[in-house]
N, C-alpha and C positions, 0 to 999 in steps of 0.2 A: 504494500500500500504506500511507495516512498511517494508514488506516483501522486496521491491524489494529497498527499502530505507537503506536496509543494505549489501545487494549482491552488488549495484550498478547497472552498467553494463552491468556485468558478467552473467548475469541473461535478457541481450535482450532476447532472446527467448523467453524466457518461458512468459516474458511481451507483449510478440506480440503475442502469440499464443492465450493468455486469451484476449487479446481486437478483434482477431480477432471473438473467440469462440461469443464472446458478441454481437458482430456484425450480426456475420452471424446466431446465435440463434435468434436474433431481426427480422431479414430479412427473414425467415420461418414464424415466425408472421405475416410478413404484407403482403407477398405473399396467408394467409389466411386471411387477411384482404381485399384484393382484388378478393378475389375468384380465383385466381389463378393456377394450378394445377402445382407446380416448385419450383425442391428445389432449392437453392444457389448454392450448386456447379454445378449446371447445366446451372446457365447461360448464362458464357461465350461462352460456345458451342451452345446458342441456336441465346443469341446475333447474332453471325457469320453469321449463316444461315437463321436469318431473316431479313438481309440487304443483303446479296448476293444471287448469286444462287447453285444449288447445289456444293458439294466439296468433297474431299477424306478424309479420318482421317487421313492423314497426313500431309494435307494441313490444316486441321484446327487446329492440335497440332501445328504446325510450327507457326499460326497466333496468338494462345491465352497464348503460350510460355508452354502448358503441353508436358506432355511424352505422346507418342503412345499408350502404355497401358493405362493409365489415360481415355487417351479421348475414347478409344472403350471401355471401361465400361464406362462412361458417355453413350454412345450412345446406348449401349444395355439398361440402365436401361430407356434411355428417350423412346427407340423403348417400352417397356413392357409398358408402356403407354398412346404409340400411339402418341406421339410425332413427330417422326422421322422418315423415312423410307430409305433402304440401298437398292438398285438396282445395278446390273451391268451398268459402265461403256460402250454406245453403239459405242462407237469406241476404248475400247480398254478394255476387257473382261477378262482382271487382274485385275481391278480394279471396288471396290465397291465406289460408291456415295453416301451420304446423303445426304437428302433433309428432311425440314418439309414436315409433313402432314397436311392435312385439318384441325385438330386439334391444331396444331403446330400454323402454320396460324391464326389463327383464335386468338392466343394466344398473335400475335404482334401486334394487333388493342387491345386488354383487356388493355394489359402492358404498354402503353402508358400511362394512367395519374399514375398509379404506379410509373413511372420512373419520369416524375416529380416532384412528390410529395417528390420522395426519393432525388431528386437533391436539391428541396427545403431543404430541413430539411437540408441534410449535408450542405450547402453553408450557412445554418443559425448556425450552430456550425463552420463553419470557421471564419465564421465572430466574433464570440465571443473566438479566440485562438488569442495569442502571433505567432508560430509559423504556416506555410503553412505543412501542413502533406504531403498534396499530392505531392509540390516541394521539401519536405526534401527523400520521398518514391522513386523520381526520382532519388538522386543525389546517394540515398545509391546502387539501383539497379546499377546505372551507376559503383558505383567505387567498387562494387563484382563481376561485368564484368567484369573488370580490372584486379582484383585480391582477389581471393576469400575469406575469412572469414577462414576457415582453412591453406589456406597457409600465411597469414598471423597470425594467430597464432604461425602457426610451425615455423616461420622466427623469432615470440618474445621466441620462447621456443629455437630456437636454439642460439641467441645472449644471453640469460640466462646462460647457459649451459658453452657457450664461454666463459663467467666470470668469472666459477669455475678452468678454466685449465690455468696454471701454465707451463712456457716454460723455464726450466734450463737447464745449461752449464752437460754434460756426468760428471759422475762420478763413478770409476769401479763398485761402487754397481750396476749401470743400468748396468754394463754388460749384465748378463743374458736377461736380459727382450729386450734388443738390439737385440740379437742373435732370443729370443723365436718372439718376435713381428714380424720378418721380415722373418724369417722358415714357420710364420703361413700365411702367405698372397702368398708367392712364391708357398708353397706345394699344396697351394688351387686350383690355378691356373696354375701352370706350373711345372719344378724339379727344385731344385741347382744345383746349376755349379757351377765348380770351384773358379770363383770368386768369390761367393756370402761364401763359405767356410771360403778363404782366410780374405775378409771385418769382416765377422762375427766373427769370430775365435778368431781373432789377430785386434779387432778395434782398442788400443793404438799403436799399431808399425804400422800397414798399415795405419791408416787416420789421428790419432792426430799426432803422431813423424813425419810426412809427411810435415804437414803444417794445415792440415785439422779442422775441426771440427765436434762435435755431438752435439744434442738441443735433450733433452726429456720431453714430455709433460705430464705432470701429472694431473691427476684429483682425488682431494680425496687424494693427495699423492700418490696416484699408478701411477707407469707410462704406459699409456696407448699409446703412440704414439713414434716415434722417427726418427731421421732425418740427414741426415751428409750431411756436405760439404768439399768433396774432394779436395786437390789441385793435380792440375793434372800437369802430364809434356807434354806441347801440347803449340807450338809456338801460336795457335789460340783460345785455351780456356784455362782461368784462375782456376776456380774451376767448380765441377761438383756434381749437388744435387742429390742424392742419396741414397738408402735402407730407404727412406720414409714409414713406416709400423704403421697403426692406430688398435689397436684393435675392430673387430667389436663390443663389447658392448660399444663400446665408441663412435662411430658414430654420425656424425648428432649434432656433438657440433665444429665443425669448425677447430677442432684441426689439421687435414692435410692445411687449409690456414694458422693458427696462427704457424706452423712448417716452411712450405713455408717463410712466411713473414720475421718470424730468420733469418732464411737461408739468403734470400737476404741483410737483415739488416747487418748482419754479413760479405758479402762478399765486400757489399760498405764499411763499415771501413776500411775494408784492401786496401781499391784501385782498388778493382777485375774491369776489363772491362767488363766482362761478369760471364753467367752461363752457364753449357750443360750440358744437361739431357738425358735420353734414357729411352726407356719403351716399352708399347704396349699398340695397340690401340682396343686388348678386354677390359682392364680397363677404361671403358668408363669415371670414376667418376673421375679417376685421373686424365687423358687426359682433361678435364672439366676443375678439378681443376688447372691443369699449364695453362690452356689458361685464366684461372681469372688472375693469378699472375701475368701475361704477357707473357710468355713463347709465342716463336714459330714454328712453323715446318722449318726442315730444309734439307738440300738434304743428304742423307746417309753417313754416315764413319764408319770405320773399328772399329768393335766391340767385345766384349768378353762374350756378353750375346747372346745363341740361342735365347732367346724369346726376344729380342730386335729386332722391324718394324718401329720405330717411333721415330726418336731424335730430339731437341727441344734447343732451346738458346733464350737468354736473355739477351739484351744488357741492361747495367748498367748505369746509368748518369755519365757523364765526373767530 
């Protein structure tokens, strides 16, 4: 075991797959030890059906927690044996039934001290463990149910990622990448308009000389994201967040919340009462993202973006 003494962890897999292999190699043995005629993976399906009566393969993938396919290749390979037999459904002639056969049968009277025997033995290696397998095997099912093993990966791989990005004050160097980062996501999806010209063009005289500001987020030193908070002239909203644009290789590391978050951070300095936003609601992710921040819907006002369906505010702590 140096092997998995150096992986850690990292390497569950591949340590359950070898103790299952061990297991279920052991349990082909004693199923010829018994005289038996059954492999391992067949038993849960055979279990099934020789405690109730017959059933669909859907009903017993549903019971033993396999896939559809799974279980109608188990059931074909148990039928080439003479195990099983599949009959039409007589009240409803969509559907096939399985049931054992006389062979089948005959094979849940054999297996009875088999199962025994096998309960003995493992309850005799529980008894000699520190830990319960079978209550640690429940609590891991339970909380993969919850949340799975890859998205919890990808949730440590994206808080990783978070780490390396870098949220600085606009500096004319970002110009360019200002202008290109927020061309490439509008063009994607919809045209410019006039105002998105104007914003992009001229960001120090339309949003810094304004009152405003820009946050660009860097990864690597490149700036991959960027972000402005307008001050706007509107008795009812103070500033307004704005040409938010992530570059897609850069996704998936948080940077449009850690852009967000500036934004808001920056506008309680100043006293801001609020934020207001506008967008649309085909960008699902982004929509997503303001409703994390807090952001929320609000009733229509007069705007300067066609593709604007959806505006959004954000009241600030007093």
């Amino acid at each position: 075991m140096e092997f998995f003494n150096k992986t850690g962890k990292v390497a569950l897999g591949s340590r359950l797959r070898m103790l299952t292999e061990k297991i279920t190699e052991d349990a082909a043995q004693i199923y010829q030890l018994y005289n038996i005629e059954m492999q391992p993976k067949w038993f849960p399906v055979f279990y099934v059906l020789s405690v109730g009566e017959e059933k669909t393969i859907t009903a017993i993938a549903k019971e033993i927690g396999h896939s559809h396919p799974s279980v109608s290749k188990i059931i074909g390979e148990m039928g080439k044996k003479g195990l099983v037999v599949e009959k039409k459904d007589k009240t409803d002639g969509r559907r096939n039934m399985v049931s054992l056969t006389k062979k089948g049968l005959e094979i849940t009277v054999k297996i009875q001290d088999q199962l025994t025997d096998v309960n003995t033995a493992i309850e005799a290696i529980s008894a000699q463990t520190t830990y319960d397998l079978w209550k640690a095997m429940e609590e891991w099912e339970y909380l993969l149910e919850q949340q799975s093993l890859l998205s919890r990966v990808a949730e440590a791989h994206k808080k990783r990622e978070a780490g390396k990005v870098t949220i600085v004050d606009y500096q004319p160097k970002y110009k360019a990448a200002f202008k290109a980062l927020n061309e490439e996501w509008i063009a994607r999806w919809f045209k410019l308009e006039a105002a998105d010209h104007k914003s992009l063009d001229h960001p120090e005289e339309n949003i810094l000389k304004k009152g405003g500001h820009i946050f660009v987020a860097l990864y690597n030193d490149e700036p991959v994201g960027v972000c402005a908070l307008v001050k706007m002239d509107d008795p009812d909203y103070d500033y307004e967040l704005a040409k938010m644009a992530v570059s897609p290789k850069a996704q998936g590391k948080s940077i449009g919340f850690l852009l967000g978050q500036a934004i808001i951070a920056k506008a309680t300095a100043l006293g801001a009462r609020n934020i207001y936003l506008e967008s649309n609601t085909i960008l699902k992710p982004a929509i997503s993202l303001y409703n994390k921040l807090g952001f929320k819907k609000i009733a229509g006002r007069a705007t300067p973006y066609e593709r604007c369906n959806i505006q959004m505010e954000l009241i600030l702590p007093v």
